[in-house]
C-alpha positions in Angstrom: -25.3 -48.4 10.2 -24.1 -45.4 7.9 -24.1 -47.9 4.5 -27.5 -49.7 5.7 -28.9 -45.6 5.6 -27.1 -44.9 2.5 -28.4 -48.4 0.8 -31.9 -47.5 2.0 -32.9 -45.3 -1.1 -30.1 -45.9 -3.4 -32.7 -47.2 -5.8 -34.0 -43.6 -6.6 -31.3 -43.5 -8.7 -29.4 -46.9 -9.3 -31.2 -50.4 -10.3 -29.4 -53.3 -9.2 -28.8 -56.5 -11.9 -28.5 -59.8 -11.9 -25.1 -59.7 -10.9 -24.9 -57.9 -8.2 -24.2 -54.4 -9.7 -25.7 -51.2 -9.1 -25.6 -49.2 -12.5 -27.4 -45.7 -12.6 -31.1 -45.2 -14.2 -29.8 -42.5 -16.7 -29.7 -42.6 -20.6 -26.7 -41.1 -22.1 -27.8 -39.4 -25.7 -25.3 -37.2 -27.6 -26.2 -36.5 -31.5 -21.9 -37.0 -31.7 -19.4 -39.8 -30.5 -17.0 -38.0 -29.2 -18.3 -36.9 -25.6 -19.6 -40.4 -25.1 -16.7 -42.4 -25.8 -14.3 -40.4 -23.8 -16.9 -41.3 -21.1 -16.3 -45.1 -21.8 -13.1 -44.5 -21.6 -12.6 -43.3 -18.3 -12.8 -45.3 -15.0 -16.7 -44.2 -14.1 -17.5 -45.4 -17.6 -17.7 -48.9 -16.7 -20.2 -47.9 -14.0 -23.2 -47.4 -17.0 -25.1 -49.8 -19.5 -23.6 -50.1 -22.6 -27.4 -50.3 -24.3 -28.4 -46.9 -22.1 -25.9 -45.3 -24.6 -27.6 -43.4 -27.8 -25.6 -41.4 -30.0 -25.3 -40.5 -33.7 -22.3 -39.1 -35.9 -22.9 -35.9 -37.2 -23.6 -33.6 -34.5 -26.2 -31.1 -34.0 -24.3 -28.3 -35.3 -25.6 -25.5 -32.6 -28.6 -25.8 -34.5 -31.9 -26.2 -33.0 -34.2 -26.9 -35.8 -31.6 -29.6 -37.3 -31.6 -31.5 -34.0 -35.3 -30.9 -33.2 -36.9 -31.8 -37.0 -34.2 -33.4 -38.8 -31.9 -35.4 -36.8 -33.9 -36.1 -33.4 -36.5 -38.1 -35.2 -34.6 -40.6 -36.6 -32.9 -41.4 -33.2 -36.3 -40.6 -30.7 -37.9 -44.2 -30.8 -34.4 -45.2 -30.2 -34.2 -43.1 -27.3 -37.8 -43.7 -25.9 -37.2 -47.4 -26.4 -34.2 -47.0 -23.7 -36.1 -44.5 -21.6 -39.2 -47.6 -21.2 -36.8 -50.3 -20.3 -36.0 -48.0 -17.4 -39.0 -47.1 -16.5 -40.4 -50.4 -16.3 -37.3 -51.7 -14.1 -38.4 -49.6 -11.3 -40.8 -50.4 -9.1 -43.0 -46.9 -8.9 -41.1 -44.2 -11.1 -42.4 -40.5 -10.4 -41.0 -39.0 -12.4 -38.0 -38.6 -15.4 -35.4 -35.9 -14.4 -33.4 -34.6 -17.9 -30.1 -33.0 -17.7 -29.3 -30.6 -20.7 -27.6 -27.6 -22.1 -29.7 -24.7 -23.6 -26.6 -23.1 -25.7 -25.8 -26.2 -28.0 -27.8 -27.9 -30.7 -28.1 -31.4 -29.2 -29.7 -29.9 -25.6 -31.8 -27.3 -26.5 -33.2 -29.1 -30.0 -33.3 -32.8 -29.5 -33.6 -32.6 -25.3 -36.9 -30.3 -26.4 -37.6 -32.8 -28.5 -37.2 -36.0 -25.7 -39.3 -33.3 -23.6 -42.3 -33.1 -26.1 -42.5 -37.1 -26.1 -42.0 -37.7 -22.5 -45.1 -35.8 -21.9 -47.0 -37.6 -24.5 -45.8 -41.4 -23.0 -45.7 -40.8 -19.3 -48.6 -37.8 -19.2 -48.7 -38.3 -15.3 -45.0 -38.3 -14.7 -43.4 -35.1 -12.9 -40.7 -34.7 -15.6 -38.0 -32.0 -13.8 -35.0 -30.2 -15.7 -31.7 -29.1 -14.8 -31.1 -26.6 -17.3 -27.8 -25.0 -18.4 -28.8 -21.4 -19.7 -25.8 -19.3 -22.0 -24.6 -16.3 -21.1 -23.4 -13.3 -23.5 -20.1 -13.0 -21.1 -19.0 -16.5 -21.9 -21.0 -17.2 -24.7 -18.9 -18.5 -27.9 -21.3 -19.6 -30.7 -23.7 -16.8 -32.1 -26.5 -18.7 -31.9 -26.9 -19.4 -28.2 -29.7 -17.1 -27.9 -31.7 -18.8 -30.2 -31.1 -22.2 -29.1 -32.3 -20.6 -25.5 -35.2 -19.1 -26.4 -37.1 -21.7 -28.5 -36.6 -24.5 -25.8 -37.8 -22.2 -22.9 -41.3 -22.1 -24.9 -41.2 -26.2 -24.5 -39.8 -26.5 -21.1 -42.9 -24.1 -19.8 -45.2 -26.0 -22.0 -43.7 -29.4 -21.5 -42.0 -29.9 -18.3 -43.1 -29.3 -14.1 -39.7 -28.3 -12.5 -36.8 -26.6 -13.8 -33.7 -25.8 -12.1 -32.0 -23.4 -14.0 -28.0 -23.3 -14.2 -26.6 -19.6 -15.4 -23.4 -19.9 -17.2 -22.1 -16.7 -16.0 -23.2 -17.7 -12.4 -21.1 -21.2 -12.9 -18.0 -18.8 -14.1 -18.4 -16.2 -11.5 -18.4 -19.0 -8.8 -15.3 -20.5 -10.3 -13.2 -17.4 -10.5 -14.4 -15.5 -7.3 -15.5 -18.2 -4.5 -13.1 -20.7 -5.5 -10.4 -18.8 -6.8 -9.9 -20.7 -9.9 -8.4 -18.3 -12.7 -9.4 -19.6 -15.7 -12.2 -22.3 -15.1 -12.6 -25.2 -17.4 -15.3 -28.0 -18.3 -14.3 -30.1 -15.6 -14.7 -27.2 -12.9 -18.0 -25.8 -14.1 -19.4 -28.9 -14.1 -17.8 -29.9 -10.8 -20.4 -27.0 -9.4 -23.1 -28.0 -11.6 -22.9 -31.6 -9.3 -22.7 -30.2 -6.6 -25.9 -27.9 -7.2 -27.5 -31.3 -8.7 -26.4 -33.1 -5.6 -27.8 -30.8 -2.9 -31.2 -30.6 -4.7 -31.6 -34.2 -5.0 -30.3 -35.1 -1.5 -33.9 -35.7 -0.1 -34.7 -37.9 -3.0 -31.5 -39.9 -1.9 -31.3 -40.4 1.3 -34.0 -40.5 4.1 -36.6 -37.5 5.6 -39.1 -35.9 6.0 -38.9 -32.6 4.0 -39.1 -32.4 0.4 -38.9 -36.4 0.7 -39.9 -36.7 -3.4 -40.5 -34.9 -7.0 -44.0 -33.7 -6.0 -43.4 -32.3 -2.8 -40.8 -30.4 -3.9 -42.4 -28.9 -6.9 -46.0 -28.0 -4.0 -43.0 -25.8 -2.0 -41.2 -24.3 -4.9 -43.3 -23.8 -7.7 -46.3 -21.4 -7.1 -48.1 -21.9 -10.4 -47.6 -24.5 -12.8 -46.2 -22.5 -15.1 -44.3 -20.7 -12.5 -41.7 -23.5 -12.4 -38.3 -22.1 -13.2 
């Protein structure tokens, strides 16, 4: 009975193929290699669609307008291309839920980017964010700041829900709830799922409260703009 109620939803988030495989809805986009293929390297890599995987070879170079006007373009039809195959494998998609990082050049420029056209292609969509914001104690490229502020102008303009992720927050967790002394990647992130996972728990499994997108943006957003 417990895998017939975890089964029940499970494609929210996974889509099933002709062999019998459940492989996540998600498109992996990196403007570099490296993060991507040490993902295929690793045991869960297998677990994804070679063809949801976009990446390019130069990086963003922390730099928002590179990613957002010079490099982005050339890889958003690409992208978009990816982003419609999934869409039209699911049955009734409502909405597109984008996982970035505002302190880096890839995140904040070309994930502003994805934003912008999301909105113009699926205009009655709920598009929600989990945001990674920098922090000044943790911070270690100069232009973090920067990167921050000229997305938050596009995720207020662009996008319904965002569930923002402090940095410091993610370290102070680390070092003084879970006693880990110096945190890495692996740990922040480790709270970042778990954050991810109790948010989207009603979307995965069944109930009656906050039971999709829309009702949870009616109970936690206000005013549409209001959606941080």
């Amino acid at each position: 009975r417990d895998t017939q109620l975890h089964l029940e939803k499970i494609d929210v988030y996974f889509e099933e193929t002709a062999k019998r495989r459940y492989v996540p809805r998600c498109v992996l986009v990196d403007l570099e290699p490296g993060v991507i293929e040490t993902l295929k390297a690793k045991a869960i890599g297998s677990l994804f669609k070679p063809d949801n995987f976009v990446f390019g070879v130069n990086g963003g170079a922390n730099n928002w307008a590179k990613t957002h006007y010079q490099d982005g373009p050339e890889f958003i039809d690409e992208i978009l291309d990816v982003i419609r195959r999934s869409m039209e494998s699911a049955d009734s998609p409502q909405g597109i839920q984008v996982t970035q990082s505002l302190g880096g050049g890839t995140g904040s420029g070309l994930g502003s980017l994805i934003m912008l056209k999301l909105r113009e292609h699926y205009p009655d969509r709920i598009i929600s964010a989990f945001s990674v914001y920098p922090s000044a104690k943790v911070s270690d490229v100069v232009v973090e700041p920067y990167n921050a502020t000229l997305t938050t102008s596009i995720l207020i303009q662009d996008c319904d829900q965002v569930n923002v992720i402090d940095n410091e927050a993610l370290y102070d967790i680390s070092t003084n709830l879970l006693k880990t002394p110096s945190p890495n990647f692996h740990d922040l992130n480790w709270v970042v799922s778990l954050v991810m996972s109790g948010v989207t728990s009603s979307l995965r499994f069944p109930g009656t409260l906050n039971g999709d997108l829309r009702k949870m943006g009616v109970n936690l957003a206000p005013f549409p703009r209001l959606h941080f």
